[in-house]
C-alpha positions as CSV (number, residue, x, y, z in Angstrom):
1,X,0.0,0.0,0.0
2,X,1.1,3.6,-0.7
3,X,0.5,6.5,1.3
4,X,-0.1,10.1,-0.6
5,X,-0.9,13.4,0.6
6,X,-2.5,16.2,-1.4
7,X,-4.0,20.1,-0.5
8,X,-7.4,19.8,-1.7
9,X,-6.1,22.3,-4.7
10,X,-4.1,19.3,-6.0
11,X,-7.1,16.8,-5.6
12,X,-8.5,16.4,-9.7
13,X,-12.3,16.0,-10.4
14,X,-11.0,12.4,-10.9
15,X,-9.3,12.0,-7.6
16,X,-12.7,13.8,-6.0
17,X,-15.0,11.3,-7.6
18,X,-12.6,8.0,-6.3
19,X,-12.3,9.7,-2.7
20,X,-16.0,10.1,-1.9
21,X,-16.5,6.2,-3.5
22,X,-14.1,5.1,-1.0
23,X,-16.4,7.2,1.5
24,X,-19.5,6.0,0.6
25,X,-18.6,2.4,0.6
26,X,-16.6,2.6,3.7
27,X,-20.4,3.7,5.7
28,X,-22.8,2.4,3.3
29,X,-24.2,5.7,2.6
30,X,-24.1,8.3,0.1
31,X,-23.3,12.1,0.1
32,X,-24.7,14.6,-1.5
33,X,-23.0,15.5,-4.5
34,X,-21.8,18.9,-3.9
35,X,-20.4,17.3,-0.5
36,X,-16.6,18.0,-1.4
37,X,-17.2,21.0,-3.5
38,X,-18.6,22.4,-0.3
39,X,-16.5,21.3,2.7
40,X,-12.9,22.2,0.9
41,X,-13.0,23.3,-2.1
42,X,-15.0,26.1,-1.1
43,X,-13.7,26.3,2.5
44,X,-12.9,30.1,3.2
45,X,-10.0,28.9,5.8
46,X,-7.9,27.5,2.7
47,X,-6.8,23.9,1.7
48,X,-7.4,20.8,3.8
49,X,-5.1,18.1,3.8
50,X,-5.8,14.9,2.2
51,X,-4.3,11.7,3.5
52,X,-4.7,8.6,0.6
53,X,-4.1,5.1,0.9
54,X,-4.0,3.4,-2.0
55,X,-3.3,-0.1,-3.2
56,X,-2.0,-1.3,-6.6
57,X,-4.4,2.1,-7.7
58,X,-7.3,1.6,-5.9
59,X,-8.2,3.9,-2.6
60,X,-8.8,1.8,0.2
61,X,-8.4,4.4,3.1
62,X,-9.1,8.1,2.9
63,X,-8.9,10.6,5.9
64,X,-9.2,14.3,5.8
65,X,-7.3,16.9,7.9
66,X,-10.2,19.7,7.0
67,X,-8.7,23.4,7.7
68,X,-11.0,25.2,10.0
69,X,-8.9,28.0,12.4
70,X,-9.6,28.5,15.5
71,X,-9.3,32.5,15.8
72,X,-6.4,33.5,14.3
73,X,-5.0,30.4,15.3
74,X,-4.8,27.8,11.8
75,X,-5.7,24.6,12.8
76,X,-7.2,21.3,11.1
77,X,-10.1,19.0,12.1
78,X,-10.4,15.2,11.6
79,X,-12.6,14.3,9.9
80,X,-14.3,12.1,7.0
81,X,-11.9,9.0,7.6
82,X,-12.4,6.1,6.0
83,X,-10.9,2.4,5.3
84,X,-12.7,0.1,3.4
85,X,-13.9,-2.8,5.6
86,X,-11.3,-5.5,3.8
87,X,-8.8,-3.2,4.8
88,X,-9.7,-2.5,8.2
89,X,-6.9,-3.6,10.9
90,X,-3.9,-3.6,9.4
91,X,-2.4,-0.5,10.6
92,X,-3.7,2.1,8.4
93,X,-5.1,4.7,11.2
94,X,-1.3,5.0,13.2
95,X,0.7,4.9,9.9
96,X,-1.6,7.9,8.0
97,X,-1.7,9.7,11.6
98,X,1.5,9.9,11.4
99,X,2.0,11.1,8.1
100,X,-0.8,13.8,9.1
101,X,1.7,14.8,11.9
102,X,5.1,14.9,10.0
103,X,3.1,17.3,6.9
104,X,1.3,19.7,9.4
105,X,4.3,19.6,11.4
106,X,3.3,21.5,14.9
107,X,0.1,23.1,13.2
108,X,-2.8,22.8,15.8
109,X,-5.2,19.7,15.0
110,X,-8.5,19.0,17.1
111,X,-11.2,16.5,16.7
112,X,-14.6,14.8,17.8
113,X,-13.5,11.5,17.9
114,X,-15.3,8.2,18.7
115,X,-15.4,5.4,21.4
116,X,-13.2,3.5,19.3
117,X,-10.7,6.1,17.8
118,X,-10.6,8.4,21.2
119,X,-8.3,6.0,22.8
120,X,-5.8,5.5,19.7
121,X,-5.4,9.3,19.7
122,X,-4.1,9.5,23.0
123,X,-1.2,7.0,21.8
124,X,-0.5,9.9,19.6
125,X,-0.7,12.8,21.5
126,X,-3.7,13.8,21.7
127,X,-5.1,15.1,24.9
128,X,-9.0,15.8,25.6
129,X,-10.1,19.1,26.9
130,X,-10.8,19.9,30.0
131,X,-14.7,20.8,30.7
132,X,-16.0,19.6,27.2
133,X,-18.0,16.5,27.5
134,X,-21.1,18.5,29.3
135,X,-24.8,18.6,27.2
136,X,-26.7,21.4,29.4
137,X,-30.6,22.4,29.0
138,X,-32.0,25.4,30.0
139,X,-34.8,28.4,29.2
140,X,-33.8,29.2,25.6
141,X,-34.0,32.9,26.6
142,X,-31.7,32.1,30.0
143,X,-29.7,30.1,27.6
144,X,-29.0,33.0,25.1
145,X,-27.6,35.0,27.7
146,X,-24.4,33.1,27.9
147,X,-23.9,32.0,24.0
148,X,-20.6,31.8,22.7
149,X,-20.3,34.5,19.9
150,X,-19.3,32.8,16.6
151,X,-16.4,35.3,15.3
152,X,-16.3,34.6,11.8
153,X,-16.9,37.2,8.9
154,X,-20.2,36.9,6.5
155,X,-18.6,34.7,4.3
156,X,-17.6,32.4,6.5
157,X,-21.0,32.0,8.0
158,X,-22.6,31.7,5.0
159,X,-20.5,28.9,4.1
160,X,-20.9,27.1,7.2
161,X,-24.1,27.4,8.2
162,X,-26.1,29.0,4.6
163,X,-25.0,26.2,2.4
164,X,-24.1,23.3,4.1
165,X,-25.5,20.4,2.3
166,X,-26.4,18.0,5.1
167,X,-27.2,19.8,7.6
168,X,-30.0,22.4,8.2
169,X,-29.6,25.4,10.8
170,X,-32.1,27.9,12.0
171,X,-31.9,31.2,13.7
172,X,-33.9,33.2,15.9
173,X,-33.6,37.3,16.8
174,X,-33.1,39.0,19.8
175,X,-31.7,42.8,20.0
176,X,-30.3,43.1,16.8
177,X,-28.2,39.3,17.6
178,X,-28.7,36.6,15.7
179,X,-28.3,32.6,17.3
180,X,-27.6,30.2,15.6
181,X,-29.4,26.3,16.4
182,X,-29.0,23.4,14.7
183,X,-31.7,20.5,15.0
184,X,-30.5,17.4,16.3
185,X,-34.6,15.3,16.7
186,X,-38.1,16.8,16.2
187,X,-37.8,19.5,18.3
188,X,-34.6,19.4,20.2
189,X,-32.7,22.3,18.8
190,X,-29.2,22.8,20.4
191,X,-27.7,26.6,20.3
192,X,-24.5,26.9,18.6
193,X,-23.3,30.7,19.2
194,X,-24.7,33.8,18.4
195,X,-23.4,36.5,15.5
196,X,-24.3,40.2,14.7
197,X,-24.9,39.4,10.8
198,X,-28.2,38.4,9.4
199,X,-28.4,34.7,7.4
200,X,-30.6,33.2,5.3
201,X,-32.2,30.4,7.3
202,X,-35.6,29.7,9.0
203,X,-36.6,31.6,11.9
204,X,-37.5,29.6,15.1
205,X,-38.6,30.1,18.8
206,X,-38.2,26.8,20.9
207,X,-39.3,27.6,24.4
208,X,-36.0,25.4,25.7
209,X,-32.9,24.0,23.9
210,X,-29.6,22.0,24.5
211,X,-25.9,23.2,24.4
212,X,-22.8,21.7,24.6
213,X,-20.5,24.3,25.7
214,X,-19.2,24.5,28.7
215,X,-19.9,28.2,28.9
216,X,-23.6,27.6,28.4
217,X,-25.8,28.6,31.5
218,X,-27.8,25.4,31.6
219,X,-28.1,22.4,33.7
220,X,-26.4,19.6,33.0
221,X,-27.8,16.4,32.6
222,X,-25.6,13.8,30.2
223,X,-21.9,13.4,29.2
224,X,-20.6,12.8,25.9
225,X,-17.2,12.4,24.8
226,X,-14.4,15.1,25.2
227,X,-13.0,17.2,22.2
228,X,-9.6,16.3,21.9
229,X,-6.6,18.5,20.3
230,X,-2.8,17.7,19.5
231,X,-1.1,21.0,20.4
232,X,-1.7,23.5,22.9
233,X,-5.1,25.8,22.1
234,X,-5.4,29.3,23.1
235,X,-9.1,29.6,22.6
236,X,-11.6,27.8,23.5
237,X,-13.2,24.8,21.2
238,X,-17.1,25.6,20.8
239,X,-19.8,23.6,18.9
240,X,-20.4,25.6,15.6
241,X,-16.7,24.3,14.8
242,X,-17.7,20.5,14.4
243,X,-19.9,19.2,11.3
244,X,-20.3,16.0,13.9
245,X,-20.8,16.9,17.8
């Protein structure tokens, strides 16, 4: 098997089609075809790094290092890694982690990981972050009080949050700020952060809603797993930075 790593500004139409196969077969689903147009090649933080795994031509193990800063911090997510299930446990995961690591060299990475992948990130480094494995539940209007505020410019946002192909978010107004939710069931909408620019998505009022963020002024009822990051971080890690918390 050969390793390769591209910038998604090297990855050809080609390449993108083969990538997402690998993907979809990996989970036995299918994503949207503007998926990869939208996550990185239209990322307004720059090129993600693409780690491939490939034998005698054929991809058998993708994982993405998706460029999303944290303040004026540039730092990389985990995310969309895949191995096809022939493939699975023979190594792949250390040996493309530690390509990741020699090509980023220092940069800050974070992630969302799993039950199963949590642990094998420690081996590499990775340490979880204090006071981030909280769900809280309040008073949406108590709840607002405290929201993180998402400091990105328009175009960011829009990105993010306007066109995202998977997921929907909605917004509500208060004083000239507007929150941003996300829906996770019928009904359960969980606050993300709040901005001062206006977006194009539905307008909702739920009478109480969910948050992860430590911040949040909420009760807390449930754990989940901790974000995790390789490197020290200088601001916080909030929801609206993860397409999977």
């Amino acid at each position: 098997m050969e390793i390769t790593t591209l910038w998604t500004s090297e990855v050809s139409s080609l390449m993108e089609s083969e990538l997402m196969s690998c993907f979809n077969e990996t989970f036995s689903q299918t994503k949207p075809d503007n998926y990869f147009q939208w996550k990185f090649r239209d990322n307004p933080f720059g090129d993600s790094l693409h780690i491939v795994v490939t034998d005698e031509d054929k991809i058998v193990s993708t994982r993405v290092f998706w460029r999303l800063d944290i303040g004026d911090i540039e730092a990389y997510q985990c995310v969309d890694t895949s191995v096809l299930p022939e493939y699975q446990g023979r190594g792949i995961f250390g040996k493309t982690i530690l390509v990741a690591l020699q090509v980023l060299n220092g940069k800050l990475i974070y992630n969302y990981p799993n039950n199963l992948s949590g642990p094998a990130y420690v081996k590499y480094g990775w340490k979880a972050i204090k006071d981030s494995n909280s769900i809280k539940v309040n008073f949406t209007s108590l709840m607002l009080k405290s929201s993180t505020v998402i400091d990105w410019k328009i175009r960011s946002l829009r990105w993010r949050f306007e066109n995202n192909p998977e997921a929907r978010y909605y917004t509500m107004k208060k004083n000239e700020i507007y929150y941003i939710f996300s829906l996770k069931k019928k009904g359960l909408f969980v606050l993300l952060g709040k901005t001062k620019f206006k977006l194009d998505l539905d307008h909702i009022k739920p009478f109480i809603c969910f948050s992860y963020d430590n911040c949040s002024n909420g009760l807390s009822f449930y754990s989940k797993l901790p974000y995790m990051s390789k490197g020290a971080i200088e601001h916080k890690l909030h929801t609206y930075l993860f397409d999977m918390a």
